[in-house]
C-alpha positions in Angstrom: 9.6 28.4 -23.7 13.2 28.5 -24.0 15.3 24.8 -25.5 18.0 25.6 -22.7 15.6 26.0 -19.9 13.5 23.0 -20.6 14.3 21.3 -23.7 12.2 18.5 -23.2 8.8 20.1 -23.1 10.1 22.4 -25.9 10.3 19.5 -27.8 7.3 17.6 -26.8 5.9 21.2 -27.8 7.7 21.3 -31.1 6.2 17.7 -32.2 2.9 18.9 -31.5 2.9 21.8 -33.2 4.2 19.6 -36.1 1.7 17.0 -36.1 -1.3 19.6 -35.7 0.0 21.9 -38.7 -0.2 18.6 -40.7 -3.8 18.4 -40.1 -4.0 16.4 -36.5 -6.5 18.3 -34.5 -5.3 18.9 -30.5 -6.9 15.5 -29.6 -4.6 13.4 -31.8 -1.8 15.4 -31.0 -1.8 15.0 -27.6 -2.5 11.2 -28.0 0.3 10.5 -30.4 2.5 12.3 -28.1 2.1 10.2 -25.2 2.6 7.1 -27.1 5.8 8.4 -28.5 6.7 9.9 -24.9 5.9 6.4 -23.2 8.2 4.5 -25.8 11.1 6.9 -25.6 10.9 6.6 -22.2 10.7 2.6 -21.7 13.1 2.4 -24.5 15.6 5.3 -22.5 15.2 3.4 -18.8 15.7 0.0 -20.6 19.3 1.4 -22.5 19.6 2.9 -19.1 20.2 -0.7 -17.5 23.3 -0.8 -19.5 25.2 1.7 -17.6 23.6 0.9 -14.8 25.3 -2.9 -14.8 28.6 -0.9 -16.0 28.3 1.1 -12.5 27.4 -1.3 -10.1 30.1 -3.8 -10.8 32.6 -1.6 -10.8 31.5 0.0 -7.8 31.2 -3.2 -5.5 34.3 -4.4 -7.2 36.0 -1.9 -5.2 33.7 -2.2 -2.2 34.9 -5.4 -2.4 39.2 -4.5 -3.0 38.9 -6.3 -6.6 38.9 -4.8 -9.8 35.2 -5.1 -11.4 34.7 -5.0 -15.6 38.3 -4.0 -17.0 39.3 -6.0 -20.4 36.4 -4.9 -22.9 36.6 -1.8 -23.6 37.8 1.4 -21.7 37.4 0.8 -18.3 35.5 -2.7 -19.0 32.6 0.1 -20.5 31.9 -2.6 -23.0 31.0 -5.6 -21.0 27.5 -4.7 -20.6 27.1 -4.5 -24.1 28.7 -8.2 -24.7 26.6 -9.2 -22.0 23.5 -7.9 -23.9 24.7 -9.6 -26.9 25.5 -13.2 -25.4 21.9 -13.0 -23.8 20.5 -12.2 -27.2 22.0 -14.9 -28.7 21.1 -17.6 -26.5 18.7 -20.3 -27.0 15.4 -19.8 -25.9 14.5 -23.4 -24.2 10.7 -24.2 -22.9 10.6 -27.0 -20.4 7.6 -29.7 -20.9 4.6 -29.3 -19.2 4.8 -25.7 -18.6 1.5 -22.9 -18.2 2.6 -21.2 -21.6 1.0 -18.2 -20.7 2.0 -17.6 -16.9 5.5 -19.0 -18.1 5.6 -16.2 -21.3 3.9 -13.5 -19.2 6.2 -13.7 -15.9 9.1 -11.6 -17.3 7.3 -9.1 -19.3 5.5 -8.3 -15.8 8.6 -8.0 -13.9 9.8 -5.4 -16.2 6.2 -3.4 -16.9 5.9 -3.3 -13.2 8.9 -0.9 -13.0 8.5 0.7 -16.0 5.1 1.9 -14.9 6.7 3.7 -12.1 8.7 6.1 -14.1 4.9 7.0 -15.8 3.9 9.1 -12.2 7.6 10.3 -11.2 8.1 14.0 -11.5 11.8 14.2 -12.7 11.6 18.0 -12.5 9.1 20.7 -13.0 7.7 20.0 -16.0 8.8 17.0 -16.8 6.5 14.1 -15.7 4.3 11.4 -17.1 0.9 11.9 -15.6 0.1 14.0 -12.4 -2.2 11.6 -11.0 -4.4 12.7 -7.7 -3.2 8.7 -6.1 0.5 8.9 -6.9 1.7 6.5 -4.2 -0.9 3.8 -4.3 -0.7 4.1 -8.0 3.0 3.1 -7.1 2.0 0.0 -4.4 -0.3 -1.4 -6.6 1.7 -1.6 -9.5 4.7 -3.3 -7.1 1.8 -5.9 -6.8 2.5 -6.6 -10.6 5.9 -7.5 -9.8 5.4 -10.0 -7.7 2.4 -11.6 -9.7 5.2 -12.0 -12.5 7.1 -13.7 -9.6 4.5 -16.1 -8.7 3.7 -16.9 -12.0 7.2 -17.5 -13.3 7.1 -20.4 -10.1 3.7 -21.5 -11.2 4.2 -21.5 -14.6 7.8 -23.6 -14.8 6.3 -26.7 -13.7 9.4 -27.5 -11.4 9.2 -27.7 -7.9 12.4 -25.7 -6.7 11.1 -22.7 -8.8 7.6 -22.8 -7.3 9.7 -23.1 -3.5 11.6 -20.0 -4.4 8.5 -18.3 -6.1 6.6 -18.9 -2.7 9.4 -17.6 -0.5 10.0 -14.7 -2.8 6.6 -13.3 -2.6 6.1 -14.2 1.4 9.2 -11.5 1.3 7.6 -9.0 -0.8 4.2 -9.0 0.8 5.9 -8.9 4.4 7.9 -6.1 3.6 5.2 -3.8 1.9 3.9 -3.3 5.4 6.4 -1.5 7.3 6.7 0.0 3.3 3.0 1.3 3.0 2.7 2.5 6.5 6.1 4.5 6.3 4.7 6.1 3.1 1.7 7.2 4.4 3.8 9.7 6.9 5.0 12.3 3.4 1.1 11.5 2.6 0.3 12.9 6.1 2.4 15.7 6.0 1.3 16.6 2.4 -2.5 16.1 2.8 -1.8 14.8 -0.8 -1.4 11.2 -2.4 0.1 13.3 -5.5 3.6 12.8 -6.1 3.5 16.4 -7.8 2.5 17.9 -4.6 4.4 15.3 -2.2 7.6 16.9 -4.1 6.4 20.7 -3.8 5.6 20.9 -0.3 8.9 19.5 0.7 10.3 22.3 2.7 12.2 21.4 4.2 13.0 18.1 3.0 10.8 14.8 5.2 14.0 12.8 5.9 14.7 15.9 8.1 11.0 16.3 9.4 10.3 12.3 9.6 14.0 10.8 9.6 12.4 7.0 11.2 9.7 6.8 8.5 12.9 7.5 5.9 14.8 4.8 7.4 11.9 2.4 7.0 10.9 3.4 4.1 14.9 2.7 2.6 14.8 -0.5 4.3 11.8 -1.8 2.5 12.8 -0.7 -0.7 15.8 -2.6 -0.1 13.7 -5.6 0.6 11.2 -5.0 -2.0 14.3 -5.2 -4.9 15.0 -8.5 -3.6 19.0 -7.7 -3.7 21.4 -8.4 -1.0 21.3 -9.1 1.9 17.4 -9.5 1.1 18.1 -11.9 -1.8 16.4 -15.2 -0.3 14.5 -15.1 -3.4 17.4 -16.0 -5.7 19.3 -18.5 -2.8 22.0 -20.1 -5.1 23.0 -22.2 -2.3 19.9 -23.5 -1.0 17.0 -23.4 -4.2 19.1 -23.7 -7.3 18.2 -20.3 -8.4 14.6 -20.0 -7.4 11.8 -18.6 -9.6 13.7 -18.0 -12.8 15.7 -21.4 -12.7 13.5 -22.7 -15.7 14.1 -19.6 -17.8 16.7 -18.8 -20.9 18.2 -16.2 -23.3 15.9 -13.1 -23.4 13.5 -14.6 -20.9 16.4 -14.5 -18.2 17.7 -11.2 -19.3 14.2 -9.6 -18.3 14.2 -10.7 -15.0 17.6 -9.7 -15.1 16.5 -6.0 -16.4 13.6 -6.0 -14.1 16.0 -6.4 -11.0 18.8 -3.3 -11.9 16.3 -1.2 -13.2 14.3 -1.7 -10.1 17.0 -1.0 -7.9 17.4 2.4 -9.6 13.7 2.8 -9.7 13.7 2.6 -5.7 16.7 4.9 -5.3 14.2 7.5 -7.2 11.2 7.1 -5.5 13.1 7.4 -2.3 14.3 10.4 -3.7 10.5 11.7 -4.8 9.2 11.4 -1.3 11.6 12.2 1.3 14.6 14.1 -0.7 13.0 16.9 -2.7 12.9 15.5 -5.7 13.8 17.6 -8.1 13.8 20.9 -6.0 16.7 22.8 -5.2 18.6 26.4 -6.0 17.3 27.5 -9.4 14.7 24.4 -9.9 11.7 26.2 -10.1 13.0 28.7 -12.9 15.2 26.4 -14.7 13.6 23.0 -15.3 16.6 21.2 -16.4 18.1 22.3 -13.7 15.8 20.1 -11.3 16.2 17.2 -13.7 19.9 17.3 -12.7 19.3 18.0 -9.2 16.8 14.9 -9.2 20.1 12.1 -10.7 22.8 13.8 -8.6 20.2 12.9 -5.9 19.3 9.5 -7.0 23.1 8.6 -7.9 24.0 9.2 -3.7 21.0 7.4 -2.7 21.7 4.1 -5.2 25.1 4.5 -4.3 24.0 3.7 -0.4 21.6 1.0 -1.9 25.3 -0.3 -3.5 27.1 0.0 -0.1 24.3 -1.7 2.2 24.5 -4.8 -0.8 28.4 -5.0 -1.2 28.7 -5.1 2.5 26.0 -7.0 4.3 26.0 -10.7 4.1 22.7 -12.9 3.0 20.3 -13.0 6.1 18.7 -16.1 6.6 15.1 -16.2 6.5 14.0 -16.2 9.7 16.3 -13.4 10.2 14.6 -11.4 7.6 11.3 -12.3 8.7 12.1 -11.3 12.0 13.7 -7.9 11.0 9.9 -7.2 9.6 7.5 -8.4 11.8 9.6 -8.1 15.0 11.0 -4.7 14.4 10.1 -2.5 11.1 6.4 -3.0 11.1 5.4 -2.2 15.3 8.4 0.3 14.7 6.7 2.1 11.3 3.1 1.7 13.6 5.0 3.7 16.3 6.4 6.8 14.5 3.2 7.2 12.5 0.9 7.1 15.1 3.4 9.8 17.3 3.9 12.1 13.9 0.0 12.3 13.2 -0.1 13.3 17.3 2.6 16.0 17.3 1.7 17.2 13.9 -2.0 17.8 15.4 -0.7 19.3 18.7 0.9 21.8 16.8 -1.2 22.6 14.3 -0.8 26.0 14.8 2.8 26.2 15.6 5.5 27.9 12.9 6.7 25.5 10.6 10.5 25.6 12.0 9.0 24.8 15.3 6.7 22.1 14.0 9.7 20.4 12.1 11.7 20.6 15.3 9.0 19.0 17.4 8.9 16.2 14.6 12.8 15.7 14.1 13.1 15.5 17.7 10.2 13.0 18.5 11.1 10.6 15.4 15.2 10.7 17.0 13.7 9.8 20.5 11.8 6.9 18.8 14.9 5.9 16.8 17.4 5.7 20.0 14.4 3.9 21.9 13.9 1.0 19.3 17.9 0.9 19.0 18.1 0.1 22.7 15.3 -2.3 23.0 16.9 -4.2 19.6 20.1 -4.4 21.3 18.5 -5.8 24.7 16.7 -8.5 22.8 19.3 -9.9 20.5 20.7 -12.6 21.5 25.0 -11.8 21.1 25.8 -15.7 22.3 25.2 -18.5 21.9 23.3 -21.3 24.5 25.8 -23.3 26.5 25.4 -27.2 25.7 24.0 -28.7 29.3 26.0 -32.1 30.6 23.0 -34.5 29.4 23.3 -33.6 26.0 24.7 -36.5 23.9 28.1 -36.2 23.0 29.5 -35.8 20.0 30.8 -38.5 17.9 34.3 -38.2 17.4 36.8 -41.2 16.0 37.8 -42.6 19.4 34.0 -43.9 20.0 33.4 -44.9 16.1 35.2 -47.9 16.0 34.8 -50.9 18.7 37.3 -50.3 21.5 39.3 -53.8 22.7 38.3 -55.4 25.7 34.7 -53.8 25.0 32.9 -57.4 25.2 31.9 -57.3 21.3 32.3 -60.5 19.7 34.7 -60.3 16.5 
């Protein structure tokens, strides 16, 4: 095993053979490994977040024609880091009358429940966590944790606003894992595999070719499953203070905080993982480091989209996002999978540059279908106010007119 050609097994490999020539049999090894592997990479995706802040300011900064982070530092590089240190340095305040454990115990969740996704993500050949035969319910149940940290940050604050925003965050969540679930089942379809090891290998071509509505879907959720713009109803400013997290301080804040950017990232990458290739492309297979920077240069273009559709798109209301799910993405993800698992058994037997083109073409007929039936069933005006509607007050009719018959 060459350092240049996969330097981080060789050095997972190096540490191993250290710690066994001191006397640690295989077992141990192996066991202190993954300890050190898991902190490295909690404490890497959590110094991660940094940059990440860094990048997306500046980027919808000049989505937005302004100028983003630019006085600390080169390029405002440094804010981040001031940031970091101003939340640090807060004071960590406890309301009265607060669940101490569901108050303590909601931000640690929020960030574990992303952190345990990088665990099962294969970043290239050789470099994964765990290869794990239920790779993508692995990753839909441990989304649940997520929004059990929302819930009990709402419960736990003892304040009514944050227990309102708690209950309207997770009625977004759970909605939007439908259409999620059901448009990740198509890759498991295609795959015969719930492995993201496999899910990524069989890829050829890539499933947002073969399955281009389930992709769409799938973004969409993820979109809604951050909880960022224009799916932010959980943190409404303007109409619940600031919703689940309005009771929290200092560090406490700054996890949720985390928990949302690294998230963000964290669904740019799983996209990536099941209908991009992951980490395949030219040289991949020979040169694992190569896939590792196939696998960013991937997950940078599809956060950068996740950027755009937040910088541009104003908040929807809630109705409007409940709508968008139960109206259109869920009977829309029940469509295409129900018409992929049909073609796909029809031909079974087909060649596979047949079989995609059957699929692409049947999941672009269902995409301009549900665009045309959206479009008839939106509503582009508004109602016309009939004659017996009561007027609107205005000053002429505020004030008694003279020679009304009113007494003065």
């Amino acid at each position: 095993m060459s350092f240049w050609r996969d330097p981080i097994n060789f050095i997972i490999e190096w540490a191993k053979g250290l710690l066994a020539s001191i006397g640690w049999g295989p077992g141990w090894a192996t066991t202190v490994g993954f300890v050190i592997g898991a902190f490295v990479l909690a404490a890497g995706a959590m110094f991660f977040v940094v940059f990440l802040i860094w990048y997306e300011r500046k980027l919808i900064g000049r989505l937005q024609d302004r100028f983003g982070p630019n006085r600390l530092g080169p390029w405002g590089l440094f804010q981040p880091l001031a940031d970091m240190l101003k939340i640090f340095t807060k004071e960590l305040i406890t309301p009265n009358g607060v669940d101490w454990v569901a108050y303590n115990l909601a931000p640690i969740l929020s960030v574990a429940a992303v952190l345990m996704m990088w665990a099962v993500t294969p970043f290239s050949k050789t470099f994964f966590g765990v290869n794990i035969s239920v790779g993508i319910l692995f990753l839909i149940a441990v989304g649940g944790l997520g929004e059990v940290g929302i819930i009990l940050a709402g419960w736990g604050s003892n304040n009514k606003y944050a227990l309102v925003g708690a209950l309207r965050a997770v009625a977004q969540l759970i909605s939007y894992e439908v259409p999620f679930v059901i448009s990740a089942l198509v890759p498991v379809m295609l795959t015969g595999s719930m492995s993201l090891v496999d899910i990524v290998e069989a890829q050829t071509p890539w499933y947002i070719v073969v399955a281009p509505a389930a992709a769409l879907i799938f973004f969409i959720a993820s979109v809604a499953e951050t909880g960022r713009a224009p799916f932010d109803l959980a943190e409404a400013e303007s109409e619940i203070v600031a919703g689940y997290n309005v009771e929290y301080s200092g560090l406490k804040f700054g996890m949720f905080f985390v928990g949302e950017f690294l998230h963000a990232f964290t669904a740019s990458f799983i996209f990536v993982t099941v209908f991009l290739g992951g980490w395949r492309g030219p040289g991949a297979d020979q040169i694992p480091v190569l896939g590792l920077v196939y696998f960013f240069i991937k997950t940078f273009i599809v956060y950068f989209a996740l950027i755009l559709f937040r910088g541009t798109n104003p908040r929807f209301r809630i109705d409007q996002m409940m709508e968008l799910n139960w109206k259109v993405l869920t009977p829309l993800s029940l469509v295409v999978i129900m018409v992929i698992a049909l073609v796909d058994r029809l031909f079974v037997g087909a060649a596979d540059w047949q079989r995609t083109i059957i699929l692409l073409v049947a999941n672009l007929v269902i995409l301009v279908v549900a665009e045309r039936l959206i479009r008839r069933g939106v509503k582009t005006t508004r109602p016309e106010v009939g004659s017996r509607e009561r007027p609107i007050a205005s000053p002429d009719n505020l004030f008694i007119q003279p020679g009304s018959g009113a007494k003065g």
